[in-house]
TIPA-873096 format. One record per residue (C-alpha): residue number from 1; residue in one letter; x, y, z. Coordinates in steps of 0.5 Angstrom, whole numbers. Layout:
% residues N
(NUM; "a"; (X; Y; Z));
...
***
This chain:
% residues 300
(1; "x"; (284; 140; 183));
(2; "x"; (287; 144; 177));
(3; "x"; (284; 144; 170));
(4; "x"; (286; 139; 164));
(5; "x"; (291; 142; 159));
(6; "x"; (286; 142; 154));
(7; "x"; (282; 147; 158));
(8; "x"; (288; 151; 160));
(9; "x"; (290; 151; 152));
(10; "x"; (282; 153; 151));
(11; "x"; (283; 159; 155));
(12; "x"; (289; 162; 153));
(13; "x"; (288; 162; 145));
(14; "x"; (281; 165; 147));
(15; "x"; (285; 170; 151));
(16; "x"; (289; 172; 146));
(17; "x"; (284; 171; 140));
(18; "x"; (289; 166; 137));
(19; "x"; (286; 161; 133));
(20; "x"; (288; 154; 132));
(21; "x"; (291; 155; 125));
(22; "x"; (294; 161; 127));
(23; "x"; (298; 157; 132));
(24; "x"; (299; 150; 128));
(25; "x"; (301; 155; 123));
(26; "x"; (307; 158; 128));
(27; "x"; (309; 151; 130));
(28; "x"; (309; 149; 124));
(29; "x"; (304; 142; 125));
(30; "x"; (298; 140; 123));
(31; "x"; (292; 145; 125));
(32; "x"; (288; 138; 126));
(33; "x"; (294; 136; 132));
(34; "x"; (292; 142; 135));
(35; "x"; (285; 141; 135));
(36; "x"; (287; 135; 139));
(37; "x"; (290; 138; 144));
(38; "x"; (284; 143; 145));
(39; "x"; (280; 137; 146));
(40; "x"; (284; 133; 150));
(41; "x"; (284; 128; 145));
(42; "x"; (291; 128; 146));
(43; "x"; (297; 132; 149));
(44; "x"; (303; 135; 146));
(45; "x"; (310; 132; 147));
(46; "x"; (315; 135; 151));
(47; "x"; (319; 138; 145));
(48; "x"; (312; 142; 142));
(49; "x"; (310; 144; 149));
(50; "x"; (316; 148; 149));
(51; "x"; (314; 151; 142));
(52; "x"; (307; 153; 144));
(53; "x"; (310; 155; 151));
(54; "x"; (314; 160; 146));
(55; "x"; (309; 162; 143));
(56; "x"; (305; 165; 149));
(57; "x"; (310; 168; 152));
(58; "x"; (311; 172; 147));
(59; "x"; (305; 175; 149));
(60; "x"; (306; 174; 157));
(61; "x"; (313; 175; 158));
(62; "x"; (312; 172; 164));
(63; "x"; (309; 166; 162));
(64; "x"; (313; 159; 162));
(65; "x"; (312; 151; 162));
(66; "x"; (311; 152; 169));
(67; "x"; (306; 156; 168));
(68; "x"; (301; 151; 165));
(69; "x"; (301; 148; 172));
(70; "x"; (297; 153; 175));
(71; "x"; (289; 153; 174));
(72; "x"; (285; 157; 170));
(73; "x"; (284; 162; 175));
(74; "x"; (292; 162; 177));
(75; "x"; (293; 163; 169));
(76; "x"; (288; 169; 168));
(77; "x"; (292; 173; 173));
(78; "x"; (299; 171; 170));
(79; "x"; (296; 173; 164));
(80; "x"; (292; 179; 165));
(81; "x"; (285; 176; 164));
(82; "x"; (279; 175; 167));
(83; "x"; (277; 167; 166));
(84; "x"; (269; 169; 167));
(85; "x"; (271; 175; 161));
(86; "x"; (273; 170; 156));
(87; "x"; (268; 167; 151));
(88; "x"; (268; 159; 152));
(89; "x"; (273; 158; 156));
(90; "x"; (273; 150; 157));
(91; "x"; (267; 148; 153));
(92; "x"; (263; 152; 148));
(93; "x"; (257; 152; 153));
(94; "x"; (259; 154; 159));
(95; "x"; (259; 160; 163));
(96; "x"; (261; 167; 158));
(97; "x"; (260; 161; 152));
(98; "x"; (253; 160; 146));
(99; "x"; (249; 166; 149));
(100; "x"; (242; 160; 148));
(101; "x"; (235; 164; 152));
(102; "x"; (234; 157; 155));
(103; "x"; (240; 155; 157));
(104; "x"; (238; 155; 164));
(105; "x"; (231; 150; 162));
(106; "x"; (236; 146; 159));
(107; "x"; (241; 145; 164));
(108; "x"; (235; 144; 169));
(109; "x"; (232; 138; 164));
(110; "x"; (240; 136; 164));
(111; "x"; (239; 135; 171));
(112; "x"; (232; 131; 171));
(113; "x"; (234; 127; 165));
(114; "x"; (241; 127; 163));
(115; "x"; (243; 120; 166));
(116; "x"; (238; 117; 162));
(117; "x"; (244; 118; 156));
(118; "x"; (250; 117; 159));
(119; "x"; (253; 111; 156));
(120; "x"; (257; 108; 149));
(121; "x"; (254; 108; 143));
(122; "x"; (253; 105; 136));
(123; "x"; (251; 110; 131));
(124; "x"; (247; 107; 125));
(125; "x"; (246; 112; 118));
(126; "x"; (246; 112; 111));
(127; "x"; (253; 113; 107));
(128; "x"; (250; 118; 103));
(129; "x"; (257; 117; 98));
(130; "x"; (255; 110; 97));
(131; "x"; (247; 110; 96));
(132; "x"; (244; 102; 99));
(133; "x"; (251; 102; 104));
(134; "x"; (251; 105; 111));
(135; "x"; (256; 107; 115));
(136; "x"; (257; 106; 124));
(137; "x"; (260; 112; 129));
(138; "x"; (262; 110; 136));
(139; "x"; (260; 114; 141));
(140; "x"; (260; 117; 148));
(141; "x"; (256; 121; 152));
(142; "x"; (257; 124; 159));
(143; "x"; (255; 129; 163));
(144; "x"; (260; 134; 165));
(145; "x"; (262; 138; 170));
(146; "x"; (258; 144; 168));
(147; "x"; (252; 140; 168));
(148; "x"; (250; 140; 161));
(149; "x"; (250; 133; 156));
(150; "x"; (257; 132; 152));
(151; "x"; (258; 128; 146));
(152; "x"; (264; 125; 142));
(153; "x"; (263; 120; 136));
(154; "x"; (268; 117; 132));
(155; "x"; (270; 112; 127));
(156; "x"; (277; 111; 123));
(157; "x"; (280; 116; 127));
(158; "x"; (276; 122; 126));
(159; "x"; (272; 124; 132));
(160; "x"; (266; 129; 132));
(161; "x"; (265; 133; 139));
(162; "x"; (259; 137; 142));
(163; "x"; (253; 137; 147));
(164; "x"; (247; 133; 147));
(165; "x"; (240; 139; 149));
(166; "x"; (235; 136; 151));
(167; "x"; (229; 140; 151));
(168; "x"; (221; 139; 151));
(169; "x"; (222; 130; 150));
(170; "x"; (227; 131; 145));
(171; "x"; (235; 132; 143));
(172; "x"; (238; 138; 140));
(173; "x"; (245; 136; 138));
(174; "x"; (250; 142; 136));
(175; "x"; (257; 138; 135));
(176; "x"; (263; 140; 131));
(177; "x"; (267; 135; 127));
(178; "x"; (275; 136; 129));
(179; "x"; (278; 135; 122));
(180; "x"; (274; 139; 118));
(181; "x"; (271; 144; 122));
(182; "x"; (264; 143; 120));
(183; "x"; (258; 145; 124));
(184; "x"; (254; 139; 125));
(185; "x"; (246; 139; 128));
(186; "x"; (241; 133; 129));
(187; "x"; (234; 133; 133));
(188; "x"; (233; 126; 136));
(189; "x"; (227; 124; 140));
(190; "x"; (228; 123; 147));
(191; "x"; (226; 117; 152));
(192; "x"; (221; 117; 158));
(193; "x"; (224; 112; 161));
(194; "x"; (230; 112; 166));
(195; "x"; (236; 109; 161));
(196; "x"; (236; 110; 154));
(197; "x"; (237; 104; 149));
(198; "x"; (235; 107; 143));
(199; "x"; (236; 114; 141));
(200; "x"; (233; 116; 133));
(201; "x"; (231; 122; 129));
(202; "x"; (235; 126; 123));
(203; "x"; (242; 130; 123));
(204; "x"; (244; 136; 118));
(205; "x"; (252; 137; 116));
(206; "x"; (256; 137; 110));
(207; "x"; (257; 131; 106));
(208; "x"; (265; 129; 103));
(209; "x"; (263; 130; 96));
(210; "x"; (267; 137; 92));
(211; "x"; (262; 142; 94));
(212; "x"; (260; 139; 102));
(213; "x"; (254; 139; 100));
(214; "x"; (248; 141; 105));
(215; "x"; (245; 134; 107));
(216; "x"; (240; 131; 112));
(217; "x"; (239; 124; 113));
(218; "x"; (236; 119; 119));
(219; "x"; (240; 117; 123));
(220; "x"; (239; 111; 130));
(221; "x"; (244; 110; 136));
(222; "x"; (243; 104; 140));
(223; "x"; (246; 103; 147));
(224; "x"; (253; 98; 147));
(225; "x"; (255; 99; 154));
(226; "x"; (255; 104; 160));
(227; "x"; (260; 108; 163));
(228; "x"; (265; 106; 168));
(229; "x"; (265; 112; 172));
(230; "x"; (272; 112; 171));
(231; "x"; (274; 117; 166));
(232; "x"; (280; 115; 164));
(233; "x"; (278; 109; 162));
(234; "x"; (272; 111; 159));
(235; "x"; (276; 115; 155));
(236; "x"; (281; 110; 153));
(237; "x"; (275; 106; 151));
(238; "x"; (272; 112; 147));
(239; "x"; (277; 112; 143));
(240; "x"; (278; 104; 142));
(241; "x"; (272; 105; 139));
(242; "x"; (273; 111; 135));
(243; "x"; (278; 107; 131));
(244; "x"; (273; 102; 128));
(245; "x"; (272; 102; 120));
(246; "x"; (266; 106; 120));
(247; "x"; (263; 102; 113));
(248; "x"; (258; 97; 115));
(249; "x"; (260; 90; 112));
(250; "x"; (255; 88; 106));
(251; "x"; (248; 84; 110));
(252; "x"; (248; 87; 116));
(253; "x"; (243; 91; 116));
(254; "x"; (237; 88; 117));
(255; "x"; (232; 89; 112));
(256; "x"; (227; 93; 118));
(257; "x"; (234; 97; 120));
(258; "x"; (234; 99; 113));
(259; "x"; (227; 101; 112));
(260; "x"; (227; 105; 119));
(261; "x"; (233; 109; 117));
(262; "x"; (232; 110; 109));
(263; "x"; (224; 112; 105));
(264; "x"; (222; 117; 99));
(265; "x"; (218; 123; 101));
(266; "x"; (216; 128; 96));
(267; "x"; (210; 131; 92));
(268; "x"; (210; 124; 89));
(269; "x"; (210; 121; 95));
(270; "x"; (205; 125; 99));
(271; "x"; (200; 123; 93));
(272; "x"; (201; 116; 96));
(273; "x"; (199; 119; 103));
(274; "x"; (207; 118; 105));
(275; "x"; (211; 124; 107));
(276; "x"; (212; 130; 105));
(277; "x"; (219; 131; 109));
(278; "x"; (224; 127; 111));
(279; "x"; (221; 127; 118));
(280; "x"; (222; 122; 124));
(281; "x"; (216; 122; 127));
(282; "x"; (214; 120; 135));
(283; "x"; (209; 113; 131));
(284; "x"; (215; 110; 128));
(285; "x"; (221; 113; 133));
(286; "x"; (225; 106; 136));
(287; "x"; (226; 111; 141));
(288; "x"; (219; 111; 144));
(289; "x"; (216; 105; 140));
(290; "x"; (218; 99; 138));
(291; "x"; (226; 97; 139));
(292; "x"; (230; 93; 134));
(293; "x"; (230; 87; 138));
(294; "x"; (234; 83; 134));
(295; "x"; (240; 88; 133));
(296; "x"; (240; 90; 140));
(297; "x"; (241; 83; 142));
(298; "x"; (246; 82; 136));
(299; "x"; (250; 87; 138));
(300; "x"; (250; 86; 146));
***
Protein backbone atom coordinates (compact mmCIF):
# COMPACT_ATOMS: atom_id res chain seq x y z
CA UNK A 1 0.00 0.00 0.00
CA UNK A 2 1.48 3.39 -0.86
CA UNK A 3 2.37 6.11 1.75
CA UNK A 4 -0.24 8.72 2.80
CA UNK A 5 0.19 12.20 1.22
CA UNK A 6 0.86 13.86 4.19
CA UNK A 7 4.24 11.36 4.31
CA UNK A 8 4.72 11.74 0.74
CA UNK A 9 4.77 15.73 1.15
CA UNK A 10 6.91 15.19 4.37
CA UNK A 11 9.37 13.65 2.33
CA UNK A 12 9.74 15.94 -0.52
CA UNK A 13 10.04 19.24 1.70
CA UNK A 14 12.73 17.31 3.59
CA UNK A 15 14.53 16.55 0.24
CA UNK A 16 14.64 20.09 -1.02
CA UNK A 17 15.20 21.51 2.32
CA UNK A 18 12.16 23.63 2.08
CA UNK A 19 10.25 24.71 5.12
CA UNK A 20 6.43 24.75 5.54
CA UNK A 21 6.77 28.84 5.64
CA UNK A 22 8.92 28.99 2.56
CA UNK A 23 6.15 26.99 0.77
CA UNK A 24 3.02 28.35 2.32
CA UNK A 25 4.92 31.66 1.36
CA UNK A 26 5.17 30.55 -2.47
CA UNK A 27 1.46 29.51 -2.45
CA UNK A 28 0.41 32.31 -0.78
CA UNK A 29 -1.83 30.27 2.09
CA UNK A 30 -1.53 30.16 5.41
CA UNK A 31 1.93 28.30 6.90
CA UNK A 32 -1.00 26.60 9.36
CA UNK A 33 -2.68 25.16 6.30
CA UNK A 34 0.44 23.70 5.19
CA UNK A 35 0.92 22.27 8.61
CA UNK A 36 -2.24 20.31 8.10
CA UNK A 37 -1.16 18.92 5.04
CA UNK A 38 2.11 17.60 6.48
CA UNK A 39 0.06 15.97 9.14
CA UNK A 40 -2.79 14.66 7.59
CA UNK A 41 -5.12 16.85 9.33
CA UNK A 42 -5.99 17.46 6.00
CA UNK A 43 -5.47 17.48 2.23
CA UNK A 44 -5.14 19.99 -0.50
CA UNK A 45 -7.74 21.08 -2.96
CA UNK A 46 -7.64 20.26 -6.14
CA UNK A 47 -6.73 23.90 -7.30
CA UNK A 48 -3.76 23.83 -4.46
CA UNK A 49 -2.44 20.60 -5.30
CA UNK A 50 -1.67 21.80 -8.67
CA UNK A 51 -0.05 24.82 -7.10
CA UNK A 52 2.17 22.92 -4.84
CA UNK A 53 2.80 20.12 -7.69
CA UNK A 54 4.26 23.58 -9.64
CA UNK A 55 6.17 24.54 -7.04
CA UNK A 56 8.44 20.75 -6.86
CA UNK A 57 8.43 20.66 -10.35
CA UNK A 58 10.32 23.53 -10.38
CA UNK A 59 13.09 21.67 -8.57
CA UNK A 60 12.35 18.16 -10.54
CA UNK A 61 11.05 19.13 -13.89
CA UNK A 62 9.83 15.68 -14.32
CA UNK A 63 7.67 15.87 -11.49
CA UNK A 64 3.85 15.95 -12.07
CA UNK A 65 0.38 15.38 -10.12
CA UNK A 66 0.80 12.13 -10.98
CA UNK A 67 3.93 11.55 -9.46
CA UNK A 68 2.35 11.76 -5.82
CA UNK A 69 0.82 8.35 -6.80
CA UNK A 70 4.03 6.92 -6.34
CA UNK A 71 5.13 5.61 -3.00
CA UNK A 72 8.22 7.21 -1.33
CA UNK A 73 10.56 4.87 -2.91
CA UNK A 74 9.18 5.66 -6.24
CA UNK A 75 9.22 9.38 -5.61
CA UNK A 76 13.00 9.12 -4.31
CA UNK A 77 13.84 7.87 -7.63
CA UNK A 78 12.09 10.44 -9.58
CA UNK A 79 13.63 13.13 -7.53
CA UNK A 80 16.98 12.03 -7.24
CA UNK A 81 16.99 11.23 -3.39
CA UNK A 82 17.39 8.70 -1.15
CA UNK A 83 14.22 8.22 1.32
CA UNK A 84 16.45 6.33 3.97
CA UNK A 85 19.04 9.57 3.54
CA UNK A 86 16.54 12.12 4.41
CA UNK A 87 16.07 13.13 7.87
CA UNK A 88 12.43 12.17 9.25
CA UNK A 89 11.13 11.46 6.41
CA UNK A 90 7.39 10.59 7.71
CA UNK A 91 7.72 11.00 11.29
CA UNK A 92 10.37 12.92 13.32
CA UNK A 93 11.42 9.57 15.04
CA UNK A 94 11.69 7.33 12.63
CA UNK A 95 14.38 5.75 10.82
CA UNK A 96 17.20 8.91 9.72
CA UNK A 97 14.84 10.90 12.44
CA UNK A 98 15.73 12.24 16.50
CA UNK A 99 19.22 10.50 16.72
CA UNK A 100 18.00 9.24 20.87
CA UNK A 101 21.02 6.85 22.18
CA UNK A 102 18.13 4.46 23.32
CA UNK A 103 15.71 4.36 20.89
CA UNK A 104 15.96 0.88 20.49
CA UNK A 105 15.04 0.38 24.41
CA UNK A 106 12.38 2.46 23.81
CA UNK A 107 10.95 0.88 20.66
CA UNK A 108 11.37 -2.53 22.91
CA UNK A 109 9.54 -1.05 26.13
CA UNK A 110 6.76 0.39 22.97
CA UNK A 111 6.53 -3.25 22.08
CA UNK A 112 6.11 -4.79 25.65
CA UNK A 113 3.77 -1.72 27.10
CA UNK A 114 2.29 0.23 24.17
CA UNK A 115 -1.02 -1.35 24.05
CA UNK A 116 -1.74 -0.41 27.38
CA UNK A 117 -2.11 3.33 25.87
CA UNK A 118 -3.71 3.16 23.12
CA UNK A 119 -6.96 4.59 23.44
CA UNK A 120 -9.04 8.41 23.47
CA UNK A 121 -8.51 10.55 26.16
CA UNK A 122 -9.51 13.49 28.37
CA UNK A 123 -6.75 15.71 29.35
CA UNK A 124 -7.44 17.66 32.55
CA UNK A 125 -4.69 20.88 33.45
CA UNK A 126 -4.83 24.50 34.94
CA UNK A 127 -5.47 27.32 32.76
CA UNK A 128 -2.51 29.31 33.60
CA UNK A 129 -4.20 32.45 32.07
CA UNK A 130 -7.29 32.45 34.21
CA UNK A 131 -5.76 31.39 37.73
CA UNK A 132 -8.67 29.07 39.72
CA UNK A 133 -9.96 27.75 35.96
CA UNK A 134 -9.08 24.69 33.92
CA UNK A 135 -8.57 23.69 30.82
CA UNK A 136 -9.48 20.03 28.99
CA UNK A 137 -7.52 18.67 25.75
CA UNK A 138 -9.10 15.71 23.81
CA UNK A 139 -6.42 12.96 22.86
CA UNK A 140 -5.57 10.07 20.76
CA UNK A 141 -2.77 7.85 21.30
CA UNK A 142 -1.85 4.84 18.82
CA UNK A 143 0.97 3.03 17.67
CA UNK A 144 2.13 3.61 14.41
CA UNK A 145 3.76 1.51 11.74
CA UNK A 146 7.07 2.38 13.01
CA UNK A 147 6.64 0.97 16.45
CA UNK A 148 6.66 3.94 18.53
CA UNK A 149 3.45 5.42 20.59
CA UNK A 150 2.17 8.71 18.57
CA UNK A 151 0.02 11.27 20.29
CA UNK A 152 -2.27 13.97 18.78
CA UNK A 153 -4.35 16.29 21.32
CA UNK A 154 -6.62 18.88 20.38
CA UNK A 155 -9.23 21.42 21.51
CA UNK A 156 -10.93 24.33 19.73
CA UNK A 157 -9.23 23.57 16.47
CA UNK A 158 -5.67 23.66 17.74
CA UNK A 159 -4.00 20.27 17.63
CA UNK A 160 -0.87 19.18 19.09
CA UNK A 161 1.17 16.22 17.60
CA UNK A 162 4.07 13.87 18.72
CA UNK A 163 4.89 10.69 20.39
CA UNK A 164 4.61 9.31 23.91
CA UNK A 165 8.26 7.26 25.08
CA UNK A 166 7.94 5.03 27.63
CA UNK A 167 10.93 4.19 29.49
CA UNK A 168 11.94 2.98 33.15
CA UNK A 169 7.83 2.87 34.07
CA UNK A 170 7.44 6.49 32.96
CA UNK A 171 6.20 8.59 29.56
CA UNK A 172 8.41 11.02 28.22
CA UNK A 173 6.42 13.02 25.79
CA UNK A 174 8.02 15.28 22.94
CA UNK A 175 5.11 17.03 21.04
CA UNK A 176 4.70 20.19 18.76
CA UNK A 177 2.04 22.50 18.67
CA UNK A 178 0.73 22.69 14.84
CA UNK A 179 -0.30 26.41 15.06
CA UNK A 180 2.38 27.98 16.77
CA UNK A 181 5.29 25.59 16.45
CA UNK A 182 6.41 25.48 19.99
CA UNK A 183 8.10 22.33 21.39
CA UNK A 184 6.27 21.20 23.90
CA UNK A 185 7.77 18.12 26.81
CA UNK A 186 5.78 16.25 29.56
CA UNK A 187 6.96 13.33 31.91
CA UNK A 188 4.22 11.01 33.00
CA UNK A 189 4.14 8.18 35.49
CA UNK A 190 3.23 4.97 33.70
CA UNK A 191 0.85 2.09 34.92
CA UNK A 192 1.61 -1.93 35.61
CA UNK A 193 -1.41 -2.75 34.46
CA UNK A 194 -2.46 -3.92 30.91
CA UNK A 195 -4.75 -0.68 30.26
CA UNK A 196 -4.22 2.62 31.45
CA UNK A 197 -7.33 4.43 32.67
CA UNK A 198 -5.39 7.28 34.22
CA UNK A 199 -2.06 8.74 33.07
CA UNK A 200 -0.58 12.04 35.29
CA UNK A 201 2.45 13.90 35.87
CA UNK A 202 3.67 17.56 34.74
CA UNK A 203 4.24 19.05 31.03
CA UNK A 204 6.72 22.37 30.09
CA UNK A 205 5.83 24.48 27.13
CA UNK A 206 5.26 28.26 26.50
CA UNK A 207 2.36 29.98 27.85
CA UNK A 208 -0.23 32.35 25.57
CA UNK A 209 0.85 35.26 27.35
CA UNK A 210 3.21 38.35 25.16
CA UNK A 211 6.50 36.88 26.28
CA UNK A 212 5.23 32.84 25.88
CA UNK A 213 6.56 32.49 29.10
CA UNK A 214 8.46 29.05 29.91
CA UNK A 215 5.68 27.25 32.09
CA UNK A 216 5.19 23.85 33.91
CA UNK A 217 2.03 22.79 35.39
CA UNK A 218 0.47 19.29 36.25
CA UNK A 219 -1.61 17.83 34.05
CA UNK A 220 -3.85 14.35 34.32
CA UNK A 221 -5.33 12.03 31.24
CA UNK A 222 -8.23 10.04 31.89
CA UNK A 223 -9.15 7.20 29.25
CA UNK A 224 -12.79 7.97 27.52
CA UNK A 225 -12.81 5.34 24.95
CA UNK A 226 -10.87 2.89 22.94
CA UNK A 227 -9.60 2.70 19.60
CA UNK A 228 -11.78 1.36 16.86
CA UNK A 229 -9.21 -0.38 15.10
CA UNK A 230 -10.21 1.78 12.07
CA UNK A 231 -8.08 4.36 11.56
CA UNK A 232 -10.27 6.54 9.48
CA UNK A 233 -12.73 6.48 11.97
CA UNK A 234 -10.55 7.02 14.83
CA UNK A 235 -9.33 10.00 13.08
CA UNK A 236 -12.87 11.36 12.38
CA UNK A 237 -13.41 10.90 16.18
CA UNK A 238 -10.07 12.58 16.93
CA UNK A 239 -10.93 15.57 15.42
CA UNK A 240 -14.73 15.30 16.74
CA UNK A 241 -13.20 15.60 19.68
CA UNK A 242 -10.59 18.29 19.03
CA UNK A 243 -13.40 20.89 18.29
CA UNK A 244 -14.50 20.75 21.91
CA UNK A 245 -14.53 24.23 23.86
CA UNK A 246 -11.21 23.69 25.75
CA UNK A 247 -12.34 25.79 28.93
CA UNK A 248 -13.91 23.74 31.93
CA UNK A 249 -17.39 25.23 32.57
CA UNK A 250 -17.05 26.79 36.44
CA UNK A 251 -17.95 23.61 39.10
CA UNK A 252 -16.77 20.88 37.42
CA UNK A 253 -13.81 19.96 38.84
CA UNK A 254 -14.33 18.26 41.89
CA UNK A 255 -12.31 19.62 44.84
CA UNK A 256 -10.14 16.55 44.93
CA UNK A 257 -9.24 16.99 40.88
CA UNK A 258 -8.20 20.38 42.11
CA UNK A 259 -6.03 19.73 44.82
CA UNK A 260 -4.19 16.86 42.62
CA UNK A 261 -3.51 19.08 40.05
CA UNK A 262 -2.66 22.44 41.75
CA UNK A 263 -0.50 22.99 45.21
CA UNK A 264 2.35 25.54 46.51
CA UNK A 265 5.64 24.49 46.72
CA UNK A 266 8.78 26.47 47.47
CA UNK A 267 11.01 27.41 50.27
CA UNK A 268 7.91 28.44 52.58
CA UNK A 269 6.36 25.55 51.65
CA UNK A 270 9.48 23.28 52.36
CA UNK A 271 9.59 24.58 55.90
CA UNK A 272 5.92 23.08 56.24
CA UNK A 273 7.41 19.48 55.21
CA UNK A 274 5.83 20.11 51.66
CA UNK A 275 7.90 20.48 48.60
CA UNK A 276 10.42 22.03 47.42
CA UNK A 277 9.38 21.55 43.27
CA UNK A 278 6.59 21.10 41.53
CA UNK A 279 6.95 17.25 41.32
CA UNK A 280 4.17 14.33 40.59
CA UNK A 281 5.34 11.98 42.96
CA UNK A 282 4.71 7.79 42.62
CA UNK A 283 2.71 8.31 46.72
CA UNK A 284 0.30 10.40 45.06
CA UNK A 285 0.15 9.49 41.11
CA UNK A 286 -3.57 8.41 40.10
CA UNK A 287 -1.58 6.59 37.40
CA UNK A 288 -0.42 3.92 39.85
CA UNK A 289 -2.42 5.14 43.20
CA UNK A 290 -5.88 5.75 43.91
CA UNK A 291 -8.29 6.56 40.86
CA UNK A 292 -10.75 9.70 40.95
CA UNK A 293 -13.75 7.27 40.78
CA UNK A 294 -16.29 9.87 40.90
CA UNK A 295 -14.91 11.65 37.72
CA UNK A 296 -14.13 8.53 35.89
CA UNK A 297 -17.57 7.11 36.19
CA UNK A 298 -18.87 11.04 35.49
CA UNK A 299 -17.15 11.25 32.26
CA UNK A 300 -17.79 7.35 30.78
Amino acid sequence: MSEPFSAKLSFVLKAFSMSRGRLAADLGVDKSVVGRWVTGAASPSEHNLTLLTAQIARRAPNFTVLSWDRDLAGLADLIGADPVAVPGVSSGLKAGGLPLANLDQIRATTALRGAAYEGFFRSTRPFAMQPGRFLHEHGMIRLDETGLLTMRLGSGGTVVEGWFLPIHNQLFCIAVDITSGALLFGVFNGVATARADVIDGLTLGPSLDVGRTPTAGALMFERIGDLSGDTAADDARFEALAASNPVAPEGSISNDLRDHLTGDYGPIQLALGGSLLLQMPQSRSRSRGPRLDEDLNARR
